[in-house]
KOLMIPA-187365 format. One line per field, with one value per residue (C-alpha): residue number from 1; x, y negated, z negated. Coordinates in pm, whole numbers. Example, Ala and Ser with C-alpha at 12.3 -4.5 7.8 and 13.67 -1.06 7.14 Angstrom:
2
badren: 1, 2
xx: 1230, 1367
yy: 450, 106
zz: -780, -714
END
This chain:
342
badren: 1, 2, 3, 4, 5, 6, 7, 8, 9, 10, 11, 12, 13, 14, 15, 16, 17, 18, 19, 20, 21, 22, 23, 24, 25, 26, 27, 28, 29, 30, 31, 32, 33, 34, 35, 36, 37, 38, 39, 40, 41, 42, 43, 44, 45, 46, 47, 48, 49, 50, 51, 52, 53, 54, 55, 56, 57, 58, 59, 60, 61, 62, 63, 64, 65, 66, 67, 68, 69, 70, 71, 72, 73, 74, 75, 76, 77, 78, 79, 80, 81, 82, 83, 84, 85, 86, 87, 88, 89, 90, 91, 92, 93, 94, 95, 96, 97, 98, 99, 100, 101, 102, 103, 104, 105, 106, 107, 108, 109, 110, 111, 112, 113, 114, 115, 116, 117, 118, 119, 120, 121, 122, 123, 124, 125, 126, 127, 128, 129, 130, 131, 132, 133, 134, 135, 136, 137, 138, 139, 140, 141, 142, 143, 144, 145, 146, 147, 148, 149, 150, 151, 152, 153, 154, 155, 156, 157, 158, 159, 160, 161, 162, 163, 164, 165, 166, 167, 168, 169, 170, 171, 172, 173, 174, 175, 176, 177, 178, 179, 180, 181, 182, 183, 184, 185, 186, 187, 188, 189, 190, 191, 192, 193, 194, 195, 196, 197, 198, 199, 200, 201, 202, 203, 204, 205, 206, 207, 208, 209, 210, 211, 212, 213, 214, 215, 216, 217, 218, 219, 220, 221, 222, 223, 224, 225, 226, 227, 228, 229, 230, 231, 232, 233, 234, 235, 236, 237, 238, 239, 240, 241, 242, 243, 244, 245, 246, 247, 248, 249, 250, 251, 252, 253, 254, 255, 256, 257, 258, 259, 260, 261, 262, 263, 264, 265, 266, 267, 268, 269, 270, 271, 272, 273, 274, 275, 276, 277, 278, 279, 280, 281, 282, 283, 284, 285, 286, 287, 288, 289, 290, 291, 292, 293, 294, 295, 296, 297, 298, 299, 300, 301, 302, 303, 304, 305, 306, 307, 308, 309, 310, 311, 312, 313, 314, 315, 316, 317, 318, 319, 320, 321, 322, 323, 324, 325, 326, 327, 328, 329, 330, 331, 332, 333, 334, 335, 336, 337, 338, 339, 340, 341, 342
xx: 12212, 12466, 12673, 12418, 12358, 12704, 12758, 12445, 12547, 12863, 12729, 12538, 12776, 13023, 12723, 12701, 13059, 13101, 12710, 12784, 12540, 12658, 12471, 12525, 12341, 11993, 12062, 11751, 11552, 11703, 11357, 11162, 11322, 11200, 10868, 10696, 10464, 10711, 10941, 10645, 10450, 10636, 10725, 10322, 10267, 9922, 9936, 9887, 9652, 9468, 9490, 9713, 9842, 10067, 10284, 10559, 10376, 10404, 10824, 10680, 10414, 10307, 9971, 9912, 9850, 9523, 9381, 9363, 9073, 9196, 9486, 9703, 10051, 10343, 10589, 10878, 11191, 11433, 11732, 11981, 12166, 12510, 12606, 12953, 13271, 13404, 13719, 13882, 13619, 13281, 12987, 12698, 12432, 12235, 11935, 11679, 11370, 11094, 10778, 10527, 10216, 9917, 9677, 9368, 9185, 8904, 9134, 9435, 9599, 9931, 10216, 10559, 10819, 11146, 11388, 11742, 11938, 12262, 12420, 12811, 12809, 13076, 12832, 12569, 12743, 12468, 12633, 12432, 12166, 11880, 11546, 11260, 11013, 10686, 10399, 10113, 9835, 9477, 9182, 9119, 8786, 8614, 8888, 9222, 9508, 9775, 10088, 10415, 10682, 11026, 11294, 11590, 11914, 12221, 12501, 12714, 12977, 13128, 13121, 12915, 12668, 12342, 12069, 11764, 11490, 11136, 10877, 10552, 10296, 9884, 9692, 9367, 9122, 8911, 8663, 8557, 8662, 8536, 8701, 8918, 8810, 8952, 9158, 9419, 9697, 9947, 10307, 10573, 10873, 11146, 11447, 11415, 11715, 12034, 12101, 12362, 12708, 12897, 13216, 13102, 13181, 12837, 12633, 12468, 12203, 11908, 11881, 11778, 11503, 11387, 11041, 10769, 10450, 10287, 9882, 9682, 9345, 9175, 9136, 8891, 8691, 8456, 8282, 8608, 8879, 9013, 9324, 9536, 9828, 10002, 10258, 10502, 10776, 11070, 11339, 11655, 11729, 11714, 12011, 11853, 11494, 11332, 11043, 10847, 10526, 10317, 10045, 9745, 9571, 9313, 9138, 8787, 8877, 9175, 9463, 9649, 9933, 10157, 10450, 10687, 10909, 11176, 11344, 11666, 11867, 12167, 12197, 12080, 12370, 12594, 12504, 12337, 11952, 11768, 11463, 11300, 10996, 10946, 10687, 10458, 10161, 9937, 9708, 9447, 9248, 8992, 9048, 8880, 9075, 8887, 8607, 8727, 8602, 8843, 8816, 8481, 8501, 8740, 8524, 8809, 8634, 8720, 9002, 9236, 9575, 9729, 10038, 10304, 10604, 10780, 11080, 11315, 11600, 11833, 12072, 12284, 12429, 12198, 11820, 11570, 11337, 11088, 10772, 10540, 10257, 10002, 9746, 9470, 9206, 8880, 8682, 8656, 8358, 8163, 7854, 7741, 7696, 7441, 7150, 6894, 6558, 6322
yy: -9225, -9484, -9245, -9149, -9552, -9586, -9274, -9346, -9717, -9587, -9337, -9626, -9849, -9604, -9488, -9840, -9878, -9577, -9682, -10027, -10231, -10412, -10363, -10555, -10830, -10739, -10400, -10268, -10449, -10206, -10065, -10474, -10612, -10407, -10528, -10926, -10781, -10642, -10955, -11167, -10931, -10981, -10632, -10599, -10234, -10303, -10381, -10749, -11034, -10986, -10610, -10479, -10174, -10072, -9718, -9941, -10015, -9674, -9758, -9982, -9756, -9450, -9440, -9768, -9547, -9387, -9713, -9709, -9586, -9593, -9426, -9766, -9804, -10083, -10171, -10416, -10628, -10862, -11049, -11193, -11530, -11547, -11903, -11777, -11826, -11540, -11581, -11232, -11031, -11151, -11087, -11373, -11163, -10828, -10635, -10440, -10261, -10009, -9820, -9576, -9455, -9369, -9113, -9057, -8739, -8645, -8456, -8740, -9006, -8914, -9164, -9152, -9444, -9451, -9743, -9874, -10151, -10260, -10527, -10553, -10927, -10949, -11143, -10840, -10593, -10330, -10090, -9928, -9668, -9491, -9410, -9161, -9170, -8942, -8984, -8819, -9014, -8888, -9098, -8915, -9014, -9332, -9574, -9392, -9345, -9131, -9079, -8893, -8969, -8825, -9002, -8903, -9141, -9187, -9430, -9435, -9773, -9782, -9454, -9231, -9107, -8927, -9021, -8838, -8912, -8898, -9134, -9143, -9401, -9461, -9754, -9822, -10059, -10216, -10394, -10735, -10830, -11179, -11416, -11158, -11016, -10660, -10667, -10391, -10320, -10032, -9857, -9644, -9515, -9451, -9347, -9047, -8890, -8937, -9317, -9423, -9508, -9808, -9950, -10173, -9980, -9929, -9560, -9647, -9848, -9881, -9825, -9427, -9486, -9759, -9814, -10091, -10214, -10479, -10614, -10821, -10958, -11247, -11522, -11760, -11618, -11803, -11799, -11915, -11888, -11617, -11671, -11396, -11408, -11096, -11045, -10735, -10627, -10442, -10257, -10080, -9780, -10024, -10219, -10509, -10736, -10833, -11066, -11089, -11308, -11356, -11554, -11504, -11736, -11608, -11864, -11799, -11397, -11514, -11620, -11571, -11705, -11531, -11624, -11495, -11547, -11316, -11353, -11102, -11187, -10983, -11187, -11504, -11450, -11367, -11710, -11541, -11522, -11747, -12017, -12091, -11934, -11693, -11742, -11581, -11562, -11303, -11311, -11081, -11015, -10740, -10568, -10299, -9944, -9845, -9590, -9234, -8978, -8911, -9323, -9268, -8958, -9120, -9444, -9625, -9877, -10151, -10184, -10442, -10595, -10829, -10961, -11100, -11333, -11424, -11626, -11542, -11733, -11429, -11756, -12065, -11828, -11601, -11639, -11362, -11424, -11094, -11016, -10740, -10611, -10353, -10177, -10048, -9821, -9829, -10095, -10096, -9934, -10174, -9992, -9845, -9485, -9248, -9146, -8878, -8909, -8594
zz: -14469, -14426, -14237, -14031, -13890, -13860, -13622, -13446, -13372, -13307, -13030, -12889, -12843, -12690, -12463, -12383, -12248, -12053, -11902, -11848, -11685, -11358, -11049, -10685, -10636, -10558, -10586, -10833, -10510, -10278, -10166, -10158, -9869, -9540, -9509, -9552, -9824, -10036, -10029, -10174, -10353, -10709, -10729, -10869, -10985, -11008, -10638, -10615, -10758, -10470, -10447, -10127, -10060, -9750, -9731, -9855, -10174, -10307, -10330, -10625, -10814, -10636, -10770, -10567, -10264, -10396, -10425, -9992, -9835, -9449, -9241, -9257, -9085, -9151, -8956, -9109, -9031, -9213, -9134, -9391, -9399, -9541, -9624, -9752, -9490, -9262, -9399, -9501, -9324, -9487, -9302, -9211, -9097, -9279, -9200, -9368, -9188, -9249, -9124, -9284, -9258, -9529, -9512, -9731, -9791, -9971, -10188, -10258, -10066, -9893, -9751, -9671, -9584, -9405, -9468, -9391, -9517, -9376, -9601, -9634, -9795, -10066, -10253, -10210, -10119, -10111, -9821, -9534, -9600, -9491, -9730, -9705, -9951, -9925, -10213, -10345, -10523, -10675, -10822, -11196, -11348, -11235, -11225, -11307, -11034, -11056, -10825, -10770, -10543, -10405, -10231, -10024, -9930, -9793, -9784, -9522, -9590, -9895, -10096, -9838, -10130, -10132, -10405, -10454, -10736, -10820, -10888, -11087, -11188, -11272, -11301, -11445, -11315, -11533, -11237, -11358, -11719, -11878, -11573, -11484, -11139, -11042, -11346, -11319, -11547, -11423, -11507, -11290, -11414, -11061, -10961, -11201, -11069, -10890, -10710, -10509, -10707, -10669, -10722, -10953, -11277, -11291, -11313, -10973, -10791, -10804, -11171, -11223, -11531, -11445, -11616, -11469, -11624, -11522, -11474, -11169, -11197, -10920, -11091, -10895, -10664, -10412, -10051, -9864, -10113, -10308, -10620, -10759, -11013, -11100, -11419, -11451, -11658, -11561, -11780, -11582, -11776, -12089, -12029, -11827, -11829, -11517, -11481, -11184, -11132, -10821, -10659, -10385, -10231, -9966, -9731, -9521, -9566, -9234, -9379, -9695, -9887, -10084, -10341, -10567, -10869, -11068, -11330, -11349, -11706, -11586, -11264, -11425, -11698, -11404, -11168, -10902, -11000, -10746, -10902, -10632, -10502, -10217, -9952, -9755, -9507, -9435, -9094, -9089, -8702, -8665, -8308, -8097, -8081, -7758, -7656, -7688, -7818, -8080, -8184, -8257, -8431, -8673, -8667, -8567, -8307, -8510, -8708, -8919, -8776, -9027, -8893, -9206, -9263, -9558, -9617, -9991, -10118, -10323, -10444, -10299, -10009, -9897, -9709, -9612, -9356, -9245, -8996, -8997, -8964, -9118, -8906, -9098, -8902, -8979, -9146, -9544, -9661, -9837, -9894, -10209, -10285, -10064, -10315, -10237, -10419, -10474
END
């Protein structure tokens, strides 16, 4: 038996050297920076404190695109401050955007997302490449979600690689629970597949295995204001822990505020894991989609624009600031279930 541990450990520790663990900075965030929400959401898998999903989301957790009940479409840019000198080449200025669309049925929910980043800092050196993600999600039962995904990249500045991987993820919403309003608590595992490699002795970027769980609930909830707090867990193929926390506030159903937290140990043991905050704001305006015939059809007369901007500090060097906007057609349904008496 003794044998046997010692061979095991062995295996793991020489599985552990030829694996080793060292990613660019920011690079298992690869798919959070194109769009405002993303950038403050706290990576939620559970889709927020106060619940929001976009196309984008479904780069988090699949599943979270189920939980949408209108055609909704995002639209999403971000530029990148380098504080470091030019000296030797260095750039001071990178760029991330991305657009989708999502598209319920009455069978599932369907989305897809294309996105590009374009970052050649030395001190996150994450290359230039383009994303499309498509997903799939279903309601099961009352108040399960489930969702698949599959994604398709290419970088074209430092190694010219291709990654493709698949997604999947459920969440479970438990409605109101004690003082826990919309109390979800969810799990994805991504990147199940190939990722981009890297220079960086490393096995590539963003993590392939990487498993999420995580859980969201509104805290306070009143006429005019609304408080979320979300709490997930992250684990990079089992070689890293990543923390993420984030906060709603929603004021007079207009405006809300949104920040962010994450705790990375690799890049907090390495110097570059940021402690301050991100920030956010959220505008929602309800707006008239015309008078045609096909509007009306698809009961789109009135329908939600909420423009976003968000503002996230990666470390010392290097600012992200991002605007957006989601267009969601339709208004929510907010009316209970059609019942026929005989």
């Amino acid at each position: 038996m003794k044998k046997i541990l010692l061979f095991l450990t062995a295996g793991l520790l020489a599985l552990t050297a030829a694996w080793s663990y060292n990613p660019p900075v920011q690079g298992e965030n690869l798919f959070y920076f194109s769009h405002p929400e993303l950038i403050t959401s706290g990576n939620s898998v559970a889709g927020g404190g106060i619940e929001s999903v976009i196309p984008a989301s479904g780069t988090i957790n699949p599943a979270l695109v189920g939980l949408e009940e209108r055609v909704s479409l995002d639209l999403g840019y971000t530029a990148m401050f380098n504080g470091l000198s030019k000296d030797k080449g260095n750039k001071k200025y990178a760029q991330a955007f991305g657009t989708g669309i999502l598209i319920p049925t009455d069978w599932a929910n369907f989305g897809a997302e294309i996105q590009g980043v374009f970052s050649e800092f030395w001190n996150m050196p994450l290359g230039n490449s383009i994303h499309f993600k498509t997903f799939a999600a279903k309601q099961f039962m009352e108040k399960l979600y489930i969702g698949v995904g599959l994604g398709f990249g290419y970088e074209t500045k430092f190694h010219k690689d291709w990654m493709l991987t698949v997604d999947a993820g459920a969440i479970y919403d438990f409605g109101d629970l004690g003082f826990l309003k919309n109390f979800r608590v969810a799990a994805s595992a991504n990147n199940l597949g190939k990722t981009l490699a890297s220079d960086r002795n490393w096995q590539g970027y963003p993590s392939m295995f990487t498993f999420r769980g995580g859980a969201a609930a509104e805290l306070v909830q009143a006429k005019n204001f609304v408080l979320g707090l979300s709490v997930d867990v992250t684990t990079p193929l089992f070689m890293n822990l990543i923390v993420d926390s984030g906060i709603q506030m929603r004021i007079c159903d207009f405006v809300q505020i949104n920040s962010s937290w994450e705790w990375n140990a690799e890049e907090a043991w390495d110097g570059h894991n940021s402690w301050i905050p991100t920030l956010g704001v959220v505008f929602r305006f309800n707006i008239g989609m015309g008078k045609s015939d096909f509007v009306k059809k698809h009961d789109w007369s009135k329908s939600e624009l909420c423009p976003s901007a968000a503002w996230k500090n990666v470390d010392k060097d290097i600012n992200m600031i991002g605007v957006g906007a989601v267009l969601r057609l339709g208004q929510k349904d907010r009316s209970g279930p059609d019942i026929e008496l005989e």
